[in-house]
C-alpha positions in Angstrom: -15.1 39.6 55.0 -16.0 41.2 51.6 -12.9 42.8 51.8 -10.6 39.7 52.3 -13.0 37.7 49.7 -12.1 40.4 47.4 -8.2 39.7 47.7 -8.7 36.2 47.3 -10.2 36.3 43.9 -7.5 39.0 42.8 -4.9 36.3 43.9 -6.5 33.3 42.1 -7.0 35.9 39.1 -3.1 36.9 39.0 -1.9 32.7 40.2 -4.0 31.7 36.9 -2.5 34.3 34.7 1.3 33.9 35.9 0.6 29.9 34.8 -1.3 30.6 31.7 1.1 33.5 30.8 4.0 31.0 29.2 1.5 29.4 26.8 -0.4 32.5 26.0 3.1 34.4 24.7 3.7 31.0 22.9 3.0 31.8 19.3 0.0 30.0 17.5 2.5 30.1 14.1 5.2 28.3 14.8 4.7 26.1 12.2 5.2 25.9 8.3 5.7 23.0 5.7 7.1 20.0 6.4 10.7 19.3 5.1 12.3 16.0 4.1 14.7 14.2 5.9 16.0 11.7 4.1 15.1 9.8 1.2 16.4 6.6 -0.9 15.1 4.5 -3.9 15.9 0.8 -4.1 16.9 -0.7 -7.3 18.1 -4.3 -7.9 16.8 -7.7 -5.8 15.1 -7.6 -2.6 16.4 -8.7 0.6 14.6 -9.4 3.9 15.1 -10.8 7.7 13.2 -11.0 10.5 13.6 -11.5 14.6 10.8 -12.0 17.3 12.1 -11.8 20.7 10.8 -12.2 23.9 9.6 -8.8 25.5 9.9 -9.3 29.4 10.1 -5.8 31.9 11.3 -6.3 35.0 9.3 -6.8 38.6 7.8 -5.5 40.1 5.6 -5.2 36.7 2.7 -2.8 36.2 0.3 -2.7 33.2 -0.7 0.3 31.0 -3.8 1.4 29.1 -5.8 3.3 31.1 -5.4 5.8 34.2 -5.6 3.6 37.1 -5.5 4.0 41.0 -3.1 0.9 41.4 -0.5 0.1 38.1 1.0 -3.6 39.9 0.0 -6.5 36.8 -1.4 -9.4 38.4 0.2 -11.7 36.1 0.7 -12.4 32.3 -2.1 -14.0 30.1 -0.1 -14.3 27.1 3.6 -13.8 25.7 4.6 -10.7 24.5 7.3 -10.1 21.6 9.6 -7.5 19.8 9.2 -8.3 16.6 11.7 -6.7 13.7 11.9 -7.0 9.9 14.3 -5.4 7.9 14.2 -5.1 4.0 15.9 -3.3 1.1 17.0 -3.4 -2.0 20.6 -1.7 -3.2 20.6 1.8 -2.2 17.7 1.7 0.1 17.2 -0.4 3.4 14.4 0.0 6.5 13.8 -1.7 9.6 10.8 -2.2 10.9 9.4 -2.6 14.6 5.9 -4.0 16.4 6.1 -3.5 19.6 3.4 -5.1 22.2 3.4 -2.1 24.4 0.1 1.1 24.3 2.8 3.8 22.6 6.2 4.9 21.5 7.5 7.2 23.9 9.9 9.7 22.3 13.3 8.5 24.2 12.2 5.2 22.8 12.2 6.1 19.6 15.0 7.7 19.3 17.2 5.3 21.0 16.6 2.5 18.2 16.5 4.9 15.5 20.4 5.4 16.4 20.9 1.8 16.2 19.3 1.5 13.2 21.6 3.8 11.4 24.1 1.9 13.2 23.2 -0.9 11.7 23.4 1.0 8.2 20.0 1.4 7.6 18.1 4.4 6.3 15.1 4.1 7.4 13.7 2.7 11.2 10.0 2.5 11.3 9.2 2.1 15.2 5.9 1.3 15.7 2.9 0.1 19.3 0.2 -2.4 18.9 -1.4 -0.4 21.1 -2.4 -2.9 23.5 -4.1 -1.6 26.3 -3.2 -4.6 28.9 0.7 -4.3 27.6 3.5 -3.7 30.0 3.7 -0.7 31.9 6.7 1.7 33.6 8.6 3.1 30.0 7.3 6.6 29.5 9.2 8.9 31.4 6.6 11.4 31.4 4.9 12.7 34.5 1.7 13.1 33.1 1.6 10.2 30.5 2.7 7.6 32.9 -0.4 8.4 35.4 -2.5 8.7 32.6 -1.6 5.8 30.1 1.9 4.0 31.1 1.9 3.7 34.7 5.3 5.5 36.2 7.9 5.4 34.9 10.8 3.1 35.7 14.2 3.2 34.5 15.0 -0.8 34.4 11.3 -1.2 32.1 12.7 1.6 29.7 16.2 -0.1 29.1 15.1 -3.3 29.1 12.4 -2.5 26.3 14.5 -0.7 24.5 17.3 -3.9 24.8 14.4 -6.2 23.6 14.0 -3.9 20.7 17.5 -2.9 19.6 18.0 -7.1 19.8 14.8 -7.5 17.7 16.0 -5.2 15.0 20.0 -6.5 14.9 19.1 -10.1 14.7 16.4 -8.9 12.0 19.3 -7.4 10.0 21.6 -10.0 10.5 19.0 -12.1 9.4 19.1 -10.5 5.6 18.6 -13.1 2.3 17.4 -12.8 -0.8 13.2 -12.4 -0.7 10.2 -11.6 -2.6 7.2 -9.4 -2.1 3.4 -9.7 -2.3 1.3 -7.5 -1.0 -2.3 -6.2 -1.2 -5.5 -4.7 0.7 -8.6 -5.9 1.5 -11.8 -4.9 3.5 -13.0 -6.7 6.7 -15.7 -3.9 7.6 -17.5 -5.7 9.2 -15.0 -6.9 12.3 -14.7 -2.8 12.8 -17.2 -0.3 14.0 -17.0 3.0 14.6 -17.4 4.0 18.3 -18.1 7.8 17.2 -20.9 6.3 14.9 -19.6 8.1 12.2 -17.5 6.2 8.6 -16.0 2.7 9.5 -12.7 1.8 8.1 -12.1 -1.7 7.2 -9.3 -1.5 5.5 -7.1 -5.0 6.0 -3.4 -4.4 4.7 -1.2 -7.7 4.3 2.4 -7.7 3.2 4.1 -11.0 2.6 7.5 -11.7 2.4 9.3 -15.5 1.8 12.2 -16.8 -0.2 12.3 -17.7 -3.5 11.5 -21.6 -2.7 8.5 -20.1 -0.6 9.5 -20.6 2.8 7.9 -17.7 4.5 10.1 -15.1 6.4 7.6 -12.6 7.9 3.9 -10.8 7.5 2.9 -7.6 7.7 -0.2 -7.1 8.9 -2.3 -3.7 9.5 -5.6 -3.1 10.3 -7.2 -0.2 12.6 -9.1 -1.7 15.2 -8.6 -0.1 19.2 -6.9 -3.6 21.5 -9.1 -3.0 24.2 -10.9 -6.0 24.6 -9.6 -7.4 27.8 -10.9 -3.7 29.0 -10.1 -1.5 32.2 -10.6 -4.3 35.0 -7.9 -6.7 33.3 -4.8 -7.0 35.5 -3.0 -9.7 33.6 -0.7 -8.4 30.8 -1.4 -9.2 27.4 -0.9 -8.5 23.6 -5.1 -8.4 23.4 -6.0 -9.5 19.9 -3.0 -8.2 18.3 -1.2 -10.7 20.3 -2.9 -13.3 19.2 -3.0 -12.6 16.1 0.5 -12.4 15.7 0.9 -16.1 17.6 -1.1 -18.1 14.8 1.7 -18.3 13.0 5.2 -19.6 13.4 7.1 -16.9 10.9 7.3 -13.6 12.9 4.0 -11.2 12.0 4.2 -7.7 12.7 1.2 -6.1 13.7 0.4 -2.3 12.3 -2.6 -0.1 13.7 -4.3 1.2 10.6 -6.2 4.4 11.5 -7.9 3.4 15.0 -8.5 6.9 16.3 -12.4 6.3 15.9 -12.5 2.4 15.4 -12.9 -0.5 17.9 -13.5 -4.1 17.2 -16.5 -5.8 16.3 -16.8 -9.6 17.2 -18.9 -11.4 14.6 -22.0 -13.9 15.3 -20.4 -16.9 16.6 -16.9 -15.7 17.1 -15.8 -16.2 20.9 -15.6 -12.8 22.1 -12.3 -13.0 23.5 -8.7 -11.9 21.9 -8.1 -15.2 20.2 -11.4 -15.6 18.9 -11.4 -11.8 17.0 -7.7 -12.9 16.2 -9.2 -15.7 14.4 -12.0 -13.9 12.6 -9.2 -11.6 11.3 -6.9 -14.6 10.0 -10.0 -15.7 8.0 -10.3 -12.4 6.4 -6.6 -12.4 5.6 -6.3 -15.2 3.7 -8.8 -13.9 1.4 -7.1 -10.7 0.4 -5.7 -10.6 -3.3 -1.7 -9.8 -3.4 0.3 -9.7 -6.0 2.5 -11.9 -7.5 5.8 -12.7 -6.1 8.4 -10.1 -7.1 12.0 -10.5 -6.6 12.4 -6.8 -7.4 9.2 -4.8 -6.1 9.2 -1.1 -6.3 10.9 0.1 -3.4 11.6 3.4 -1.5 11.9 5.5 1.5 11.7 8.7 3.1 10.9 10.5 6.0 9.5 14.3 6.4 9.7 16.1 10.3 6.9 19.1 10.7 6.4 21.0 13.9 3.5 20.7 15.8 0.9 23.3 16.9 0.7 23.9 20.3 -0.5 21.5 22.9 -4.1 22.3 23.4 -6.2 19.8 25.0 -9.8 19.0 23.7 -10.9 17.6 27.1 -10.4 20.9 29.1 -12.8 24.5 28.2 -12.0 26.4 25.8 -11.3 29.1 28.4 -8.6 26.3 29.9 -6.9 25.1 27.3 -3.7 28.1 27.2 -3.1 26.2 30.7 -4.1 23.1 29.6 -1.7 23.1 26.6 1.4 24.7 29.0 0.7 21.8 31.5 1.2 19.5 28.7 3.6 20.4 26.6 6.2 18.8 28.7 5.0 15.7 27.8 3.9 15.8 24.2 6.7 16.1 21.2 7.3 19.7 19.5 7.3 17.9 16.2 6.7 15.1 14.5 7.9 12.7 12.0 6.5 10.5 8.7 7.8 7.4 7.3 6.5 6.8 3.8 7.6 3.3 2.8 7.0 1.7 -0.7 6.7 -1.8 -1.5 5.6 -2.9 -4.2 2.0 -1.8 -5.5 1.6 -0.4 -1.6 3.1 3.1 -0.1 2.6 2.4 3.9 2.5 6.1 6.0 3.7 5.2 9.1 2.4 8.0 11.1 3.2 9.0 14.9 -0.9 9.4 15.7 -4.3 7.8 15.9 -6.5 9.4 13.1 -10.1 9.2 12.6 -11.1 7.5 9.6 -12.1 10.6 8.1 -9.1 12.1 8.6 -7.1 9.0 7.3 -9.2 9.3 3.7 -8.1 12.7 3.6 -4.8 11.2 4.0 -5.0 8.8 1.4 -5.9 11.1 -1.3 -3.7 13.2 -0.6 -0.4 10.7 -0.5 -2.0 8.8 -3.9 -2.7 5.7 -5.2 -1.8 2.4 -3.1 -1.5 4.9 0.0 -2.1 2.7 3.5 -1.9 4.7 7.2 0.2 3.2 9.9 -0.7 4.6 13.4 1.4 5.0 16.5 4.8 4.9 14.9 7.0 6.8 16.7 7.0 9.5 19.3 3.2 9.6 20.2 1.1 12.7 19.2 -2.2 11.3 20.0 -5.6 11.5 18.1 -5.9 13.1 15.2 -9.8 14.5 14.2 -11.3 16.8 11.6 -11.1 20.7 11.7 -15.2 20.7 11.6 -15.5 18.0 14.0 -13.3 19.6 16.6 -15.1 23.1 16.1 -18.3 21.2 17.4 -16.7 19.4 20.0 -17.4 16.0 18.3 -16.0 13.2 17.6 -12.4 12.0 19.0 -12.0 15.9 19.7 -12.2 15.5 23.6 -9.2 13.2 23.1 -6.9 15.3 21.2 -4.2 17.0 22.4 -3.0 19.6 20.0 -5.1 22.1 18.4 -7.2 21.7 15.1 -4.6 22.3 12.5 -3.0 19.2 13.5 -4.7 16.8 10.8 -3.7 19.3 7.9 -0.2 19.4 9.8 0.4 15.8 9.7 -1.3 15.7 6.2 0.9 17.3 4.6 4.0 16.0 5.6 2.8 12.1 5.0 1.8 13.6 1.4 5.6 14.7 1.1 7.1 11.4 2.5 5.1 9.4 -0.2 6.3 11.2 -2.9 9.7 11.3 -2.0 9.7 7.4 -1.4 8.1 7.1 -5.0 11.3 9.6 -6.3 8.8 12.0 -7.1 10.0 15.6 -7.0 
């Protein structure tokens, strides 16, 4: 019995090290600095357009968010929306997307960054709400879709992707002569930090109307996690995003700021519900300072790809994650990309992660004045915490998914995307 006890630990010994053996002769280095592709300054009068178009997956419909035993959606509390604006000046143009779905897989964003440059632009900025009670079935990922996404289903990913390529052509097609204001503001106190740790409260609004004031769209970012609805909703819905994208009847976009660590915090005598937190955020907007209408604004783009470190889970052992990180890197992206866009006094980073708010300053800082984080634009790459943080197993480090160079990674190539949309060298 010894004996035979013996040869079964040898076996599971060898079995473990023939499936760890692929990520352990993976190199830890396969990195280096982040180069730029692409990059265009605007110069003469701004244009803009914008599009909102119904976002409607095909039955039998599931619902995304969390890991579930059952995926079917129960019904739909609220309409959800692609929603597209495209702007540019002479020599520079970018589309923009907010999408009411958890994440952007990476076939996703792909597939409308080809239509973009279709459409002649330079720049596509493809970007989640993150709603965690948004459709489900889009991800064709093995792993993601029973984790996040529900599985995945060919007809949801085509007719997302239809809803979006729609949003972003009629957005273009939509193109007049606009002006800019734009500005940031704080509304720390609708935002806590679930880690306990620095709250960010930054409130970024972008407006855009014609030159007799009629408006034509709103930007609108702040980092707050949609998950008020919470794991036993069945009923799909934009969550607070959603609503707060309704109040109005020009098309608002809707732009996580940098969520990794931050959740929503409903004010004394605000409804605890989507539309009531929606609300408190409206009334925070229109107190935010933006400048004065410009028919001209500064304006520039660029984008910067870096490769990733290896997948390396934060939830699994130390000891596990070699395995871990070859299990997953299936379903995570070798690289990632940055889209620095400048308007105006403001340079948004539209980033592919969920960074803490710590990691977001560092960001900042780092990209210069006016600097703003986007989150969960384009292929996902999922949280983002500190080096020191992760080396104590705090924080957001249990939800990360590559190793703990990914936040200087990323860093550096949103600091070389803001400079090459300001035309610095």
């Amino acid at each position: 019995m010894k004996k035979l006890s013996a040869i079964g630990v040898v076996l599971a010994a060898l079995l473990a090290a023939a499936i760890a053996l692929p990520a352990l002769l993976r190199s830890d280095d396969r990195g280096g600095p982040p180069r730029l592709d692409g990059a265009c300054q605007g110069r003469g009068a701004l244009a803009a357009g914008a599009a909102e178009v119904p976002l409607r997956l095909p039955g039998p419909p599931t619902i995304a968010g969390f890991a579930r035993l059952r995926w079917g959606a129960e019904g739909q509390r609220d309409p959800l929306a692609a929603r597209a604006v495209v702007v540019g000046e002479p020599g520079c143009s970018v589309g923009i997307l907010s999408l009411e779905i958890l994440l952007v897989p990476p076939a996703l964003a792909r597939a409308v960054e080809r239509q973009g440059r279709a459409l002649g632009l330079d720049q596509v900025i493809v970007a989640a709400t993150h709603t965690h009670a948004g459709p489900g079935g889009y991800w064709d990922s093995f792993l993601g879709g029973r984790l996040a996404t529900a599985p995945y289903r060919p007809e949801a990913f085509a007719a997302l992707e239809a809803a979006a390529v729609r949003a972003l052509s009629e957005a273009r097609a939509a193109l007049a002569p606009a002006r800019l204001q734009a500005g940031e503001g704080d509304a720390s106190d609708l935002v806590m930090n679930r880690d306990g740790q620095e709250v960010d409260g930054r409130l970024v609004s972008v407006r855009l109307t014609r030159a007799d004031g009629t408006p034509v769209a709103r930007l609108v970012s702040l980092g707050s996690h949609p998950t008020m609805l919470g794991m036993r909703n069945r009923l799909l819905s934009g969550d607070w995003p959603g609503a707060l994208m309704r109040s109005r009847p020009e098309p608002v976009l809707f732009l996580e700021g940098a969520l990794g660590d931050q959740t929503t915090r409903v004010p004394a005598g605000v409804p605890g519900t989507p539309e009531g937190y929606a609300g408190a955020v409206e009334a925070r907007l229109a107190t935010v300072p933006l400048s004065a209408p410009d028919a001209a604004p500064a304006f520039g783009a660029a984008r910067t790809r870096v490769l990733l470190p290896p997948a390396s889970p934060g939830a699994a052992p130390a000891f596990l994650r070699p395995v871990a990180g070859w299990l997953f890197q299936g379903a995570l992206p070798a690289e990632a990309g940055v889209v620095a866009l400048r308007l105006g006094p403001l340079t948004l980073l539209a980033t592919t992660a969920e960074p803490t708010a710590r990691v977001a300053a560092g960001w900042r800082s780092a990209a210069g004045p006016g600097a703003e984080v986007v989150s969960l634009a384009g292929a996902y790459a999922g949280y983002v915490e500190t080096r020191e943080r992760m080396a104590a197993g705090k924080g957001e480090t249990g939800r990360t998914y590559y190793g703990p160079a990914l936040a200087e990674r990323l860093g550096e190539a949103v600091a070389l995307a803001a400079r090459a949309a300001r035309g610095e060298r």
